[in-house]
SETI-770839 format. One record per residue (C-alpha): chain; residue in three letters; residue number from 1; x, y, z. Coordinates in pm, 1 decimal. Layout:
  koldren  kolke  dose         X         Y         Z
        A    ALA   NUM         X         Y         Z
...
***
This chain:
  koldren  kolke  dose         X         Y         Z
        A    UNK     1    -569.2     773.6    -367.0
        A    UNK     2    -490.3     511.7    -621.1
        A    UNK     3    -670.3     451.1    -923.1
        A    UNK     4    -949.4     168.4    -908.7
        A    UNK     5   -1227.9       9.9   -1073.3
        A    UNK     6   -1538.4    -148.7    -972.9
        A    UNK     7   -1746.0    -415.4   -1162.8
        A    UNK     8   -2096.0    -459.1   -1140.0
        A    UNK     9   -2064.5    -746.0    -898.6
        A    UNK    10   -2227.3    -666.5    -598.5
        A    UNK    11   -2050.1    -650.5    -274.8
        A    UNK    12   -2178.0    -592.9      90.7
        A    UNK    13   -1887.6    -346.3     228.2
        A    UNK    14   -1781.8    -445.3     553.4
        A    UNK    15   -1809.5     -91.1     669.2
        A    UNK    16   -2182.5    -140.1     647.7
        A    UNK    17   -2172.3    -460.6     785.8
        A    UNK    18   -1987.7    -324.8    1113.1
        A    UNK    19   -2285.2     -50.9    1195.1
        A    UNK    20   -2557.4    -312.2    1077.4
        A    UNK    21   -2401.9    -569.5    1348.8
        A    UNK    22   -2379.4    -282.5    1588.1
        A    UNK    23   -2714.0    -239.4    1564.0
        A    UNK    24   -2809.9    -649.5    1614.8
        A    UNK    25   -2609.2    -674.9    1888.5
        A    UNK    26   -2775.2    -389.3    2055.3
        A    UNK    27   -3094.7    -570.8    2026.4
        A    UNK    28   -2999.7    -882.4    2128.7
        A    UNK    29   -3066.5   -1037.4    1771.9
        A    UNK    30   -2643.6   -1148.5    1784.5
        A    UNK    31   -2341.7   -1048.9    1821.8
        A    UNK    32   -2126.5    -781.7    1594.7
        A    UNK    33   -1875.2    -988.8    1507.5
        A    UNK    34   -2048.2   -1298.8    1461.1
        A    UNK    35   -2330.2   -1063.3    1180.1
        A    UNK    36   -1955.5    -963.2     987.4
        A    UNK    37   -1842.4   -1305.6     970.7
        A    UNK    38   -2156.7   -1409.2     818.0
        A    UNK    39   -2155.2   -1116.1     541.7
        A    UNK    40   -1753.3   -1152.4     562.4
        A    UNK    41   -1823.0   -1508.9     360.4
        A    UNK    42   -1721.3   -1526.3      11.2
        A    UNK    43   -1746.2   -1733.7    -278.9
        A    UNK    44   -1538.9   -2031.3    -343.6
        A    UNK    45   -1328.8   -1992.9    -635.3
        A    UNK    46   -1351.2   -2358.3    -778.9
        A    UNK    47   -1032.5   -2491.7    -901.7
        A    UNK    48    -691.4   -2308.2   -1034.5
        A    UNK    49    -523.4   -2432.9   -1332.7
        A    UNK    50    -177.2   -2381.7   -1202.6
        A    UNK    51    -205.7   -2484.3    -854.1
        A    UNK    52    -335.2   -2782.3    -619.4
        A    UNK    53    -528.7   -2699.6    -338.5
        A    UNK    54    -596.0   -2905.2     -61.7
        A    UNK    55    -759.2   -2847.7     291.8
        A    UNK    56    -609.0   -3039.0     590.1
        A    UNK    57    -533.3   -3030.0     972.3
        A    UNK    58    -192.5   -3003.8    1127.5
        A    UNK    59    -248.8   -3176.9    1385.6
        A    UNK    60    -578.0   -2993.5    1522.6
        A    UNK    61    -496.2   -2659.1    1359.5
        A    UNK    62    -696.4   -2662.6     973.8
        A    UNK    63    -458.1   -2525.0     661.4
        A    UNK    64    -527.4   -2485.8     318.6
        A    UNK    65    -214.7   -2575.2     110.3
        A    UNK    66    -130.3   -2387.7    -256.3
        A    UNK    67     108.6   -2612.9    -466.3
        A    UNK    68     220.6   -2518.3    -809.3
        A    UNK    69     123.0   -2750.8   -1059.2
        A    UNK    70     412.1   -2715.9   -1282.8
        A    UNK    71     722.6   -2976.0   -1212.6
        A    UNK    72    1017.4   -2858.8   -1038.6
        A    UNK    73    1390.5   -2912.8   -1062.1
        A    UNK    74    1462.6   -2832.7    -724.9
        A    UNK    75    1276.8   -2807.1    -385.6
        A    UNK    76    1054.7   -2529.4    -369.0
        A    UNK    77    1015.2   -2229.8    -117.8
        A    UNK    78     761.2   -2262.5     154.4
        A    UNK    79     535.6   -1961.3     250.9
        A    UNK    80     309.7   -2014.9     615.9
        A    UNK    81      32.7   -1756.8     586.2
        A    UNK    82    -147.2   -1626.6     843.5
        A    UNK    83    -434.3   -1436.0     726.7
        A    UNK    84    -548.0   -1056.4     900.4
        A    UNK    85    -911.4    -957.7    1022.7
        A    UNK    86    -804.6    -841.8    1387.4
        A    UNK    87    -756.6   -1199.1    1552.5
        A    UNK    88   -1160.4   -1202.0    1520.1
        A    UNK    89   -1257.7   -1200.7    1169.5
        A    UNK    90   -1107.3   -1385.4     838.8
        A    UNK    91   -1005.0   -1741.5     762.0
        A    UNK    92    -844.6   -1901.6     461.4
        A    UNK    93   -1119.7   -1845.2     250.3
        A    UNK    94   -1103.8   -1451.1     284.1
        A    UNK    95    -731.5   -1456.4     184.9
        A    UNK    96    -807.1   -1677.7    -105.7
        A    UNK    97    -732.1   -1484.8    -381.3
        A    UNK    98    -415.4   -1322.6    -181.8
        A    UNK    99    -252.0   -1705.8    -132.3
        A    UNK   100    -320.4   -1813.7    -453.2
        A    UNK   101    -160.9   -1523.3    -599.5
        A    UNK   102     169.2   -1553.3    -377.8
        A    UNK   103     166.9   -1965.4    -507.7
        A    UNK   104     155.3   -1886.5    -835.0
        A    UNK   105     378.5   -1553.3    -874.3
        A    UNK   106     637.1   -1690.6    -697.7
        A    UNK   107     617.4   -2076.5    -767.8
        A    UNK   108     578.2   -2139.3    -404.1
        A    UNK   109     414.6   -2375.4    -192.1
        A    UNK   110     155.9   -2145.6      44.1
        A    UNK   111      29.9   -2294.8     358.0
        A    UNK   112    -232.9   -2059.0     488.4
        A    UNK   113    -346.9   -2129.0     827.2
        A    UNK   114    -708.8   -2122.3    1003.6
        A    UNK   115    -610.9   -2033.4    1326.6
        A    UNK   116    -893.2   -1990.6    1616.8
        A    UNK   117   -1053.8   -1657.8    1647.1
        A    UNK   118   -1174.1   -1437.0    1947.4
        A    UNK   119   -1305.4   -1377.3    2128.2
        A    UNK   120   -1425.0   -1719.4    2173.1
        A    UNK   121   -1076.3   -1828.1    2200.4
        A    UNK   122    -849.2   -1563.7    2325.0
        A    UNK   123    -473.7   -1505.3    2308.6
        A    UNK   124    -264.4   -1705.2    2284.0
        A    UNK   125    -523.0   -1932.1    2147.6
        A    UNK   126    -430.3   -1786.6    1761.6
        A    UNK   127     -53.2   -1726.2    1814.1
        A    UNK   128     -36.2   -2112.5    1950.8
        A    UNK   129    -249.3   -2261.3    1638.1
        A    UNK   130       6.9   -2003.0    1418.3
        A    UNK   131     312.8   -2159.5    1598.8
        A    UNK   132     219.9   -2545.1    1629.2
        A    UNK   133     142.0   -2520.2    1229.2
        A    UNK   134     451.3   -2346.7    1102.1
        A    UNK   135     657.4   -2657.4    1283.1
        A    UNK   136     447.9   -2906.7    1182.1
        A    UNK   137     544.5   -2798.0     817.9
        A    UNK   138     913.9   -2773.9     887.6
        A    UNK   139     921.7   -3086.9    1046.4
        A    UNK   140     748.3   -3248.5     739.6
        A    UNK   141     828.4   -3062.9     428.5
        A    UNK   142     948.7   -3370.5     255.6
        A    UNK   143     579.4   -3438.2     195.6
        A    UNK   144     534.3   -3100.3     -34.6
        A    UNK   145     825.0   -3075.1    -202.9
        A    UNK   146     992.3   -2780.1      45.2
        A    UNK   147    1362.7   -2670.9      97.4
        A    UNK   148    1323.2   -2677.7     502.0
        A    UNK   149    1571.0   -2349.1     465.9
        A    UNK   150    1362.6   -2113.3     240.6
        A    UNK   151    1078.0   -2132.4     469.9
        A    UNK   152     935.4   -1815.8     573.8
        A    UNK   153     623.3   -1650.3     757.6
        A    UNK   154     378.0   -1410.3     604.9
        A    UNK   155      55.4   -1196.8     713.3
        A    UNK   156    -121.1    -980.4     687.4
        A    UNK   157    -226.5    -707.0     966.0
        A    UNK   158    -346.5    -913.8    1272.7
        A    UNK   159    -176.9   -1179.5    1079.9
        A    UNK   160     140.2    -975.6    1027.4
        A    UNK   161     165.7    -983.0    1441.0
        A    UNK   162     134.0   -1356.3    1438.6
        A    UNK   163     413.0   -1419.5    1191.3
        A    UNK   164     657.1   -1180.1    1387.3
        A    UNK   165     575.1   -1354.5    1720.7
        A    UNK   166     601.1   -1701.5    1562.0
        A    UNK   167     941.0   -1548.9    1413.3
        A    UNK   168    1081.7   -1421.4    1723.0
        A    UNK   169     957.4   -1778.8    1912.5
        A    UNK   170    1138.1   -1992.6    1672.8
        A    UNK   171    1414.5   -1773.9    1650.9
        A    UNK   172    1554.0   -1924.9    1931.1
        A    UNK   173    1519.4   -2304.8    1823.1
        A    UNK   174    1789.6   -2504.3    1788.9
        A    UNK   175    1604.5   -2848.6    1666.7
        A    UNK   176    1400.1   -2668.8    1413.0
        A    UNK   177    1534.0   -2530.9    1079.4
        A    UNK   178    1553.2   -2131.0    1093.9
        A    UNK   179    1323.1   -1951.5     886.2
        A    UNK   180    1487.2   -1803.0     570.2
        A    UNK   181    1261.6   -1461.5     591.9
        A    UNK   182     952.4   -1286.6     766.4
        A    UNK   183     658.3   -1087.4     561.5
        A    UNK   184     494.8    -857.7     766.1
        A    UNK   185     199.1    -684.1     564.7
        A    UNK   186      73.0    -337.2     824.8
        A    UNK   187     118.0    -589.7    1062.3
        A    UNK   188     -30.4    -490.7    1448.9
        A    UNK   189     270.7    -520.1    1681.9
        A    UNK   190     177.8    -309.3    1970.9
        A    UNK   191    -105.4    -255.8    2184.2
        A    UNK   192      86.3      51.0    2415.3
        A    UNK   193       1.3     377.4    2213.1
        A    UNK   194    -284.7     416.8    2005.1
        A    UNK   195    -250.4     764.5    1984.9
        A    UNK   196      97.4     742.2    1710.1
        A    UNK   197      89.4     988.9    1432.3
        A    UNK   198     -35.9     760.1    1255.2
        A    UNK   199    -340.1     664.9    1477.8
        A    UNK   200    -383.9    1058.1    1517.1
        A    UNK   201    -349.9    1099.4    1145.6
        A    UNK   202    -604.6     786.1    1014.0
        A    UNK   203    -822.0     709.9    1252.7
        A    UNK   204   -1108.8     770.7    1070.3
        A    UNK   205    -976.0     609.7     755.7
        A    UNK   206   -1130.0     262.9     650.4
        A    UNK   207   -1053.2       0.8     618.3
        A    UNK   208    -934.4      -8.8     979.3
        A    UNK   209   -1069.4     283.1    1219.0
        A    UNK   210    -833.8     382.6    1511.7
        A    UNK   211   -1114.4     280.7    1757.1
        A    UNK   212   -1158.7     -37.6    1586.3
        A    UNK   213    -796.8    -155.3    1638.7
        A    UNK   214    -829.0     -87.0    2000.8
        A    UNK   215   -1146.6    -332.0    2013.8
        A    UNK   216    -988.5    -597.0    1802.2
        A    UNK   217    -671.4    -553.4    2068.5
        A    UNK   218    -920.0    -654.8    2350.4
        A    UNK   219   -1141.9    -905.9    2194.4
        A    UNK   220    -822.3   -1080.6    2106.7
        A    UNK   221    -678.4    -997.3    2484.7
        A    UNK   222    -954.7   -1126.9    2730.2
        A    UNK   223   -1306.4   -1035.2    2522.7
        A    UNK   224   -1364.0    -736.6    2735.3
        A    UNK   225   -1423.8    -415.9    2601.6
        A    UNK   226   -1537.0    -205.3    2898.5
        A    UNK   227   -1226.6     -34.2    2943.2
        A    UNK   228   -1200.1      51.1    2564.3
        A    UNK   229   -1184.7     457.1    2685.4
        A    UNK   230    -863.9     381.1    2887.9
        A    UNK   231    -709.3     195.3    2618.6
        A    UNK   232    -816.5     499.6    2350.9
        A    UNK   233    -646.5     756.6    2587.4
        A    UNK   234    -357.8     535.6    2719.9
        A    UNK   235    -431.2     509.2    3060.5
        A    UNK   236    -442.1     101.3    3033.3
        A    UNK   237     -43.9      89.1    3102.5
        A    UNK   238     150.9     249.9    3393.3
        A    UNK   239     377.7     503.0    3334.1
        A    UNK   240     704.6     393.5    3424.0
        A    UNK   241     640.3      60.5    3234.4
        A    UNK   242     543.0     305.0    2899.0
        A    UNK   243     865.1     490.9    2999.3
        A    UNK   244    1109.8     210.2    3030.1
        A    UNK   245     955.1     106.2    2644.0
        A    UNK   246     948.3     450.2    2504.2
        A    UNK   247    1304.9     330.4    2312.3
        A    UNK   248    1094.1      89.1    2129.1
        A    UNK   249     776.4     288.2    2133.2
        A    UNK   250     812.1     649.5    2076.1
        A    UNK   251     683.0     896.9    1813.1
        A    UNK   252    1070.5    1016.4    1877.6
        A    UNK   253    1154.7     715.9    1676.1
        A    UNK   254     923.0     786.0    1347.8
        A    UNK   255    1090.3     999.4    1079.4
        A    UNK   256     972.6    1376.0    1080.5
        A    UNK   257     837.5    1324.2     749.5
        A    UNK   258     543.4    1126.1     857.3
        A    UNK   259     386.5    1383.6    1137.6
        A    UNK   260     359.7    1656.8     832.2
        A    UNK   261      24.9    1575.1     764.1
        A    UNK   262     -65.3    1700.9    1159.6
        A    UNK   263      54.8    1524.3    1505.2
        A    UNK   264      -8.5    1640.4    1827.2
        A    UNK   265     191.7    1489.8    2131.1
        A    UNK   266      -7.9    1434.4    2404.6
        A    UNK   267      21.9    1356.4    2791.4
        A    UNK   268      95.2    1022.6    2972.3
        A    UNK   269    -146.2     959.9    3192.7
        A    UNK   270    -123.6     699.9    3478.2
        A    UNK   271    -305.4     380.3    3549.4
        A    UNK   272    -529.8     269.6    3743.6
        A    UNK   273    -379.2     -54.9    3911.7
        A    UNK   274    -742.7    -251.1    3856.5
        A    UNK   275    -687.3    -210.8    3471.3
        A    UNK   276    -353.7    -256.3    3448.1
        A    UNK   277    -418.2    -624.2    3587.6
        A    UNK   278    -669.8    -662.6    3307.9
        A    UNK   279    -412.5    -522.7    3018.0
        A    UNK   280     -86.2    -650.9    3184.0
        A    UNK   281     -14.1    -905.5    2895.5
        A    UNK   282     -39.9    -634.1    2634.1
        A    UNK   283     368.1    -630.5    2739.7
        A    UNK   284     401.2    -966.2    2669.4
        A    UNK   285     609.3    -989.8    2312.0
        A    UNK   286     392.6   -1305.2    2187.9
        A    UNK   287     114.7   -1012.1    2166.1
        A    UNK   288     338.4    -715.1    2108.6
        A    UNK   289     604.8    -853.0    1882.1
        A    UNK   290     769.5    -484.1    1888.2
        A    UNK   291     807.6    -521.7    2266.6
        A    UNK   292    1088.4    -822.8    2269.0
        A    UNK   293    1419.9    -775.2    2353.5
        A    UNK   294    1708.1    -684.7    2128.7
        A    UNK   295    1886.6   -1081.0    2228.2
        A    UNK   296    1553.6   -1168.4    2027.9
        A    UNK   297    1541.3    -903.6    1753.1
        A    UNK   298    1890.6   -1004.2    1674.4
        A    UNK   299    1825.6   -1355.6    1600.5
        A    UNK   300    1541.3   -1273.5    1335.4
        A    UNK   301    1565.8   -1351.7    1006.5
        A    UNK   302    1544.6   -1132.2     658.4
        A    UNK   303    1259.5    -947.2     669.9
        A    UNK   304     987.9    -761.9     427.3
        A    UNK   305     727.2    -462.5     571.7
        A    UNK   306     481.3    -345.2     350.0
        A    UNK   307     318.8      12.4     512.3
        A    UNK   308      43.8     241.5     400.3
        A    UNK   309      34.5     580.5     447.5
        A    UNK   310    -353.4     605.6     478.2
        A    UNK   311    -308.6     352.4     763.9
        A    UNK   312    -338.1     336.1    1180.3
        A    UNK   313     -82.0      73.6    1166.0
        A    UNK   314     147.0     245.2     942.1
        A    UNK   315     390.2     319.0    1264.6
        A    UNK   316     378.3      -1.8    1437.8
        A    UNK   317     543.9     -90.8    1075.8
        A    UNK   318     801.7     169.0    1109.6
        A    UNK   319     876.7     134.0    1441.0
        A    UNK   320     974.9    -205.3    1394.4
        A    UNK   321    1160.2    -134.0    1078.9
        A    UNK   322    1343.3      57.2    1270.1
        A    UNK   323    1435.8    -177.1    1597.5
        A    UNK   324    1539.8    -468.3    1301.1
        A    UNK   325    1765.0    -214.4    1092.6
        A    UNK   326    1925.2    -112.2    1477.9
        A    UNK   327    1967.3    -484.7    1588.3
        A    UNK   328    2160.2    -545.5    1226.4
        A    UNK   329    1855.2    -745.0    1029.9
        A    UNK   330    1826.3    -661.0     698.5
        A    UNK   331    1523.0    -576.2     610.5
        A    UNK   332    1322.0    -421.5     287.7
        A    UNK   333    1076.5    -190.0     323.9
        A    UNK   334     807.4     -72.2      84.2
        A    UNK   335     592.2     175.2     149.5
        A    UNK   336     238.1     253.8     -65.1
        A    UNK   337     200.2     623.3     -68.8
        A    UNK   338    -163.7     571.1    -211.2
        A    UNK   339    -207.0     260.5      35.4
        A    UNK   340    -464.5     213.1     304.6
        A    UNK   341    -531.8    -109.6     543.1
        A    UNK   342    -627.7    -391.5     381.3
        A    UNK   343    -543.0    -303.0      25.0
        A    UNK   344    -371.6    -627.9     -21.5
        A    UNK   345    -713.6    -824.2      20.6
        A    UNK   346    -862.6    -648.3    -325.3
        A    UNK   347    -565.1    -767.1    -550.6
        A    UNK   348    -651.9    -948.9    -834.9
        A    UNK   349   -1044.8    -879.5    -726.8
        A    UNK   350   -1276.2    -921.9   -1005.8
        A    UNK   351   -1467.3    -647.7    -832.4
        A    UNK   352   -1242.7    -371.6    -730.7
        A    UNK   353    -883.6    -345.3    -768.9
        A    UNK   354    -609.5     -84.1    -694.7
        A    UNK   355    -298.9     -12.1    -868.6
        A    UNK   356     -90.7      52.0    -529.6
        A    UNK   357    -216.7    -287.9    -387.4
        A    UNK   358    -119.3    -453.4    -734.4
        A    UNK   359     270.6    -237.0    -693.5
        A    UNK   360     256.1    -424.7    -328.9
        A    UNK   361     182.7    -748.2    -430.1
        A    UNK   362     472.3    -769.6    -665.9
        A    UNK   363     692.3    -662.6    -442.6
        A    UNK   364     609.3    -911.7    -210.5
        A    UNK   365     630.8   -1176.7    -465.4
        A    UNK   366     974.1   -1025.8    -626.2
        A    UNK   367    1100.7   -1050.4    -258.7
        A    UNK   368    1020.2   -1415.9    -216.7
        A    UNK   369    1166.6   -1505.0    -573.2
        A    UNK   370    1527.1   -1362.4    -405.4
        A    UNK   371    1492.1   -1584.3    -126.3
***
C-alpha cells in the first residue's frame, strides 16, 4: 500500500470501535452504531484563514457552508457535499478537513450537508434532506456568490450514492438550473450483488468490510438486519428481476483485469417471496443509482469517479463508469492502485496521511478547477 505516516496524536480506530459497540449492544449497555458515533466525534478545527464557515439550515435540513475568503472577479463554483459513513454514521464535522480542503484548492464555495441518519430515519429520509438542500442552494445562490451553472454534487461512499440519485432526480428538471458535474468518491450504487469481484476480492479489507456494506444497506433500507445471510448470498432479489438487470449489473461488464487477483462466479439463487417484500426497494434507482434507466443516464451531467483497488465498492464504481461512457456522458475516471475505502477522509490529517489519498484529492480538485 501507499506510503503513510502517523503522529503521536492518539486516535481511537473505528475498527475497534465497531467490535467494542458489538460487544455493548450485546449487553444491552447501547446500541453499535450509536457507541461509533460517539468515538466517531472529532475535534473542531477552530477557524481557517482562507475560508468563512458558517452553520445553517436549509429549510429543516442543517449545512455547513465553506466560502473562500479571498475576493472574486467572477461568480464562483458551487460544490453540495454529501458526506459517507454508510447512511448511519458521519456528519459535517467528520468531513471537515475533506470540505475545507475542496474550498480552498479549488476556490469554491462547499456546502456540505447534515442529512438524517439511520436507522432512526430510513430511506429516503437522507436522499430527501440531500435533494431538498441541493435546490435550496440553486434557487438562492445569489446569496453566496455562485454561478447557478457550475454547480455540482459530490460524496463520498454512502454519500457518493446520494449525489448520483440527487443527479439523476434533477436531471430531469426543467425549472431548476442543471448541474454542471457529479463527484462520485467509491460511491455505493447498488444493493443487488455483494458477491462482485470486488466484494469477493476485499471483503475483509478495512476500512469497509464486505459484511459491513450489506448492514449499512439495511439499516439505511428498513433497520432490519435479520435477513443479513440472504442479502450476503443473494437470495434477497428474485431471479428474473437480477436477470432482467444483469446488463447493468454483471461481473460480465468489469474489465478482465480486475478478477486477476482471484474471482469466483457463483450461483443465482432464488427468493423467497417474504424477503423479497422486505428488500423490494433495493430496485428502486433513488437507492440504487446504477439501476435507472438509460432515458435517465443520458440526461446526467459531466462526471468524476474516484475507485480503489483495495475496495468492496470498487465495482459499483466501474460499473457505473461504464453505463455513463455507454449512454454518451463524459466522464473521468481515476483510479488509486494503492487506495482503499475511505482514504479520502485522512487527507491533510495531522495524524495519518497517505500519498494515494493526497494523488486523489488533487485530482478531484484539478477536475473542479476545469469546470
Amino acid at each position: 500500500m501507499s506510503k503513510w505516516s502517523i503522529s503521536k496524536k492518539s486516535e481511537f480506530p473505528i475498527l475497534f470501535a465497531f467490535e467494542q459497540g458489538k460487544i455493548l449492544e450485546k449487553i444491552g449497555i447501547c446500541s453499535q452504531i450509536n457507541f461509533v458515533r460517539y468515538m466517531q466525534g472529532v475535534r473542531t478545527l477552530g477557524a481557517d484563514q482562507k475560508l468563512f464557515i458558517k452553520d445553517l439550515c436549509f429549510g429543516k435540513v442543517p449545512v455547513r457552508i465553506y466560502q473562500p475568503k479571498a475576493p472574486s472577479s467572477s461568480q464562483r463554483r458551487g460544490v453540495m457535499f454529501f458526506h459517507g459513513g454508510g447512511w448511519t454514521l458521519g456528519s459535517v464535522d467528520t468531513h471537515e478537513n475533506l470540505c475545507r480542503s475542496l474550498a480552498r484548492e479549488s476556490d469554491s464555495v462547499v456546502v456540505s450537508v447534515g442529512y438524517r441518519l439511520a436507522p432512526e430515519h430510513k430511506y429516503p429520509a437522507a436522499y430527501e434532506d440531500c435533494l431538498n438542500a441541493t435546490i435550496h442552494f440553486m434557487r438562492n445562490t445569489e446569496h453566496y456568490g455562485v454561478d447557478p451553472a457550475r454547480i455540482s454534487v459530490c460524496g463520498d461512499s454512502a454519500g457518493g450514492n446520494l449525489a448520483a440519485a440527487v443527479s439523476q432526480t434533477l436531471a430531469g428538471r426543467s425549472d431548476l438550473p442543471k448541474l454542471r458535474a457529479q463527484i462520485l468518491i467509491y460511491p455505493h450504487l447498488q444493493a443487488l450483488d455483494f458477491n462482485l469481484p470486488s466484494y469477493q476480492q476485499n471483503q475483509g479489507v478495512p476500512l469497509l468490510f464486505r459484511e459491513r456494506a450489506a448492514f449499512f444497506a439495511l439499516q439505511y433500507l428498513n433497520g432490519d438486519t435479520s435477513h443479513m445471510e440472504e442479502v450476503l448470498e443473494g437470495s434477497h432479489i428474485p431471479i428474473d428481476i437480477k436477470l432482467n438487470y444483469k446488463k447493468w449489473v454483471s461481473p460480465d461488464n468489469i474489465p478482465e483485469k480486475f478478477k486477476a487477483r482471484g474471482y469466483k462466479p457463483y450461483v443465482l439463487l432464488d427468493c423467497p417471496t417474504v424477503v423479497y417484500e422486505t428488500m423490494k426497494r433495493f430496485c428502486e434507482p433513488n437507492l440504487s443509482p446504477l439501476l435507472a434507466e438509460d432515458a435517465v443516464i443520458q440526461q446526467l451531467p459531466e462526471s468524476f469517479i474516484l475507485t480503489c483497488e483495495f475496495d468492496v465498492l470498487r465495482d459499483d464504481g466501474l460499473l457505473y463508469k461504464k453505463r455513463l461512457e455507454d449512454n454518451g456522458v463524459r466522464v473521468t475516471w481515476y483510479h488509486l492502485e494503492d487506495g482503499f475505502h475511505g482514504i479520502m477522509n485522512f487527507s491533510n490529517s495531522d495524524w495519518m496521511s497517505f500519498s494515494s489519498g493526497e494523488r486523489g484529492l488533487n485530482n478531484i480538485v484539478n477536475f473542479l478547477k476545469s469546470l
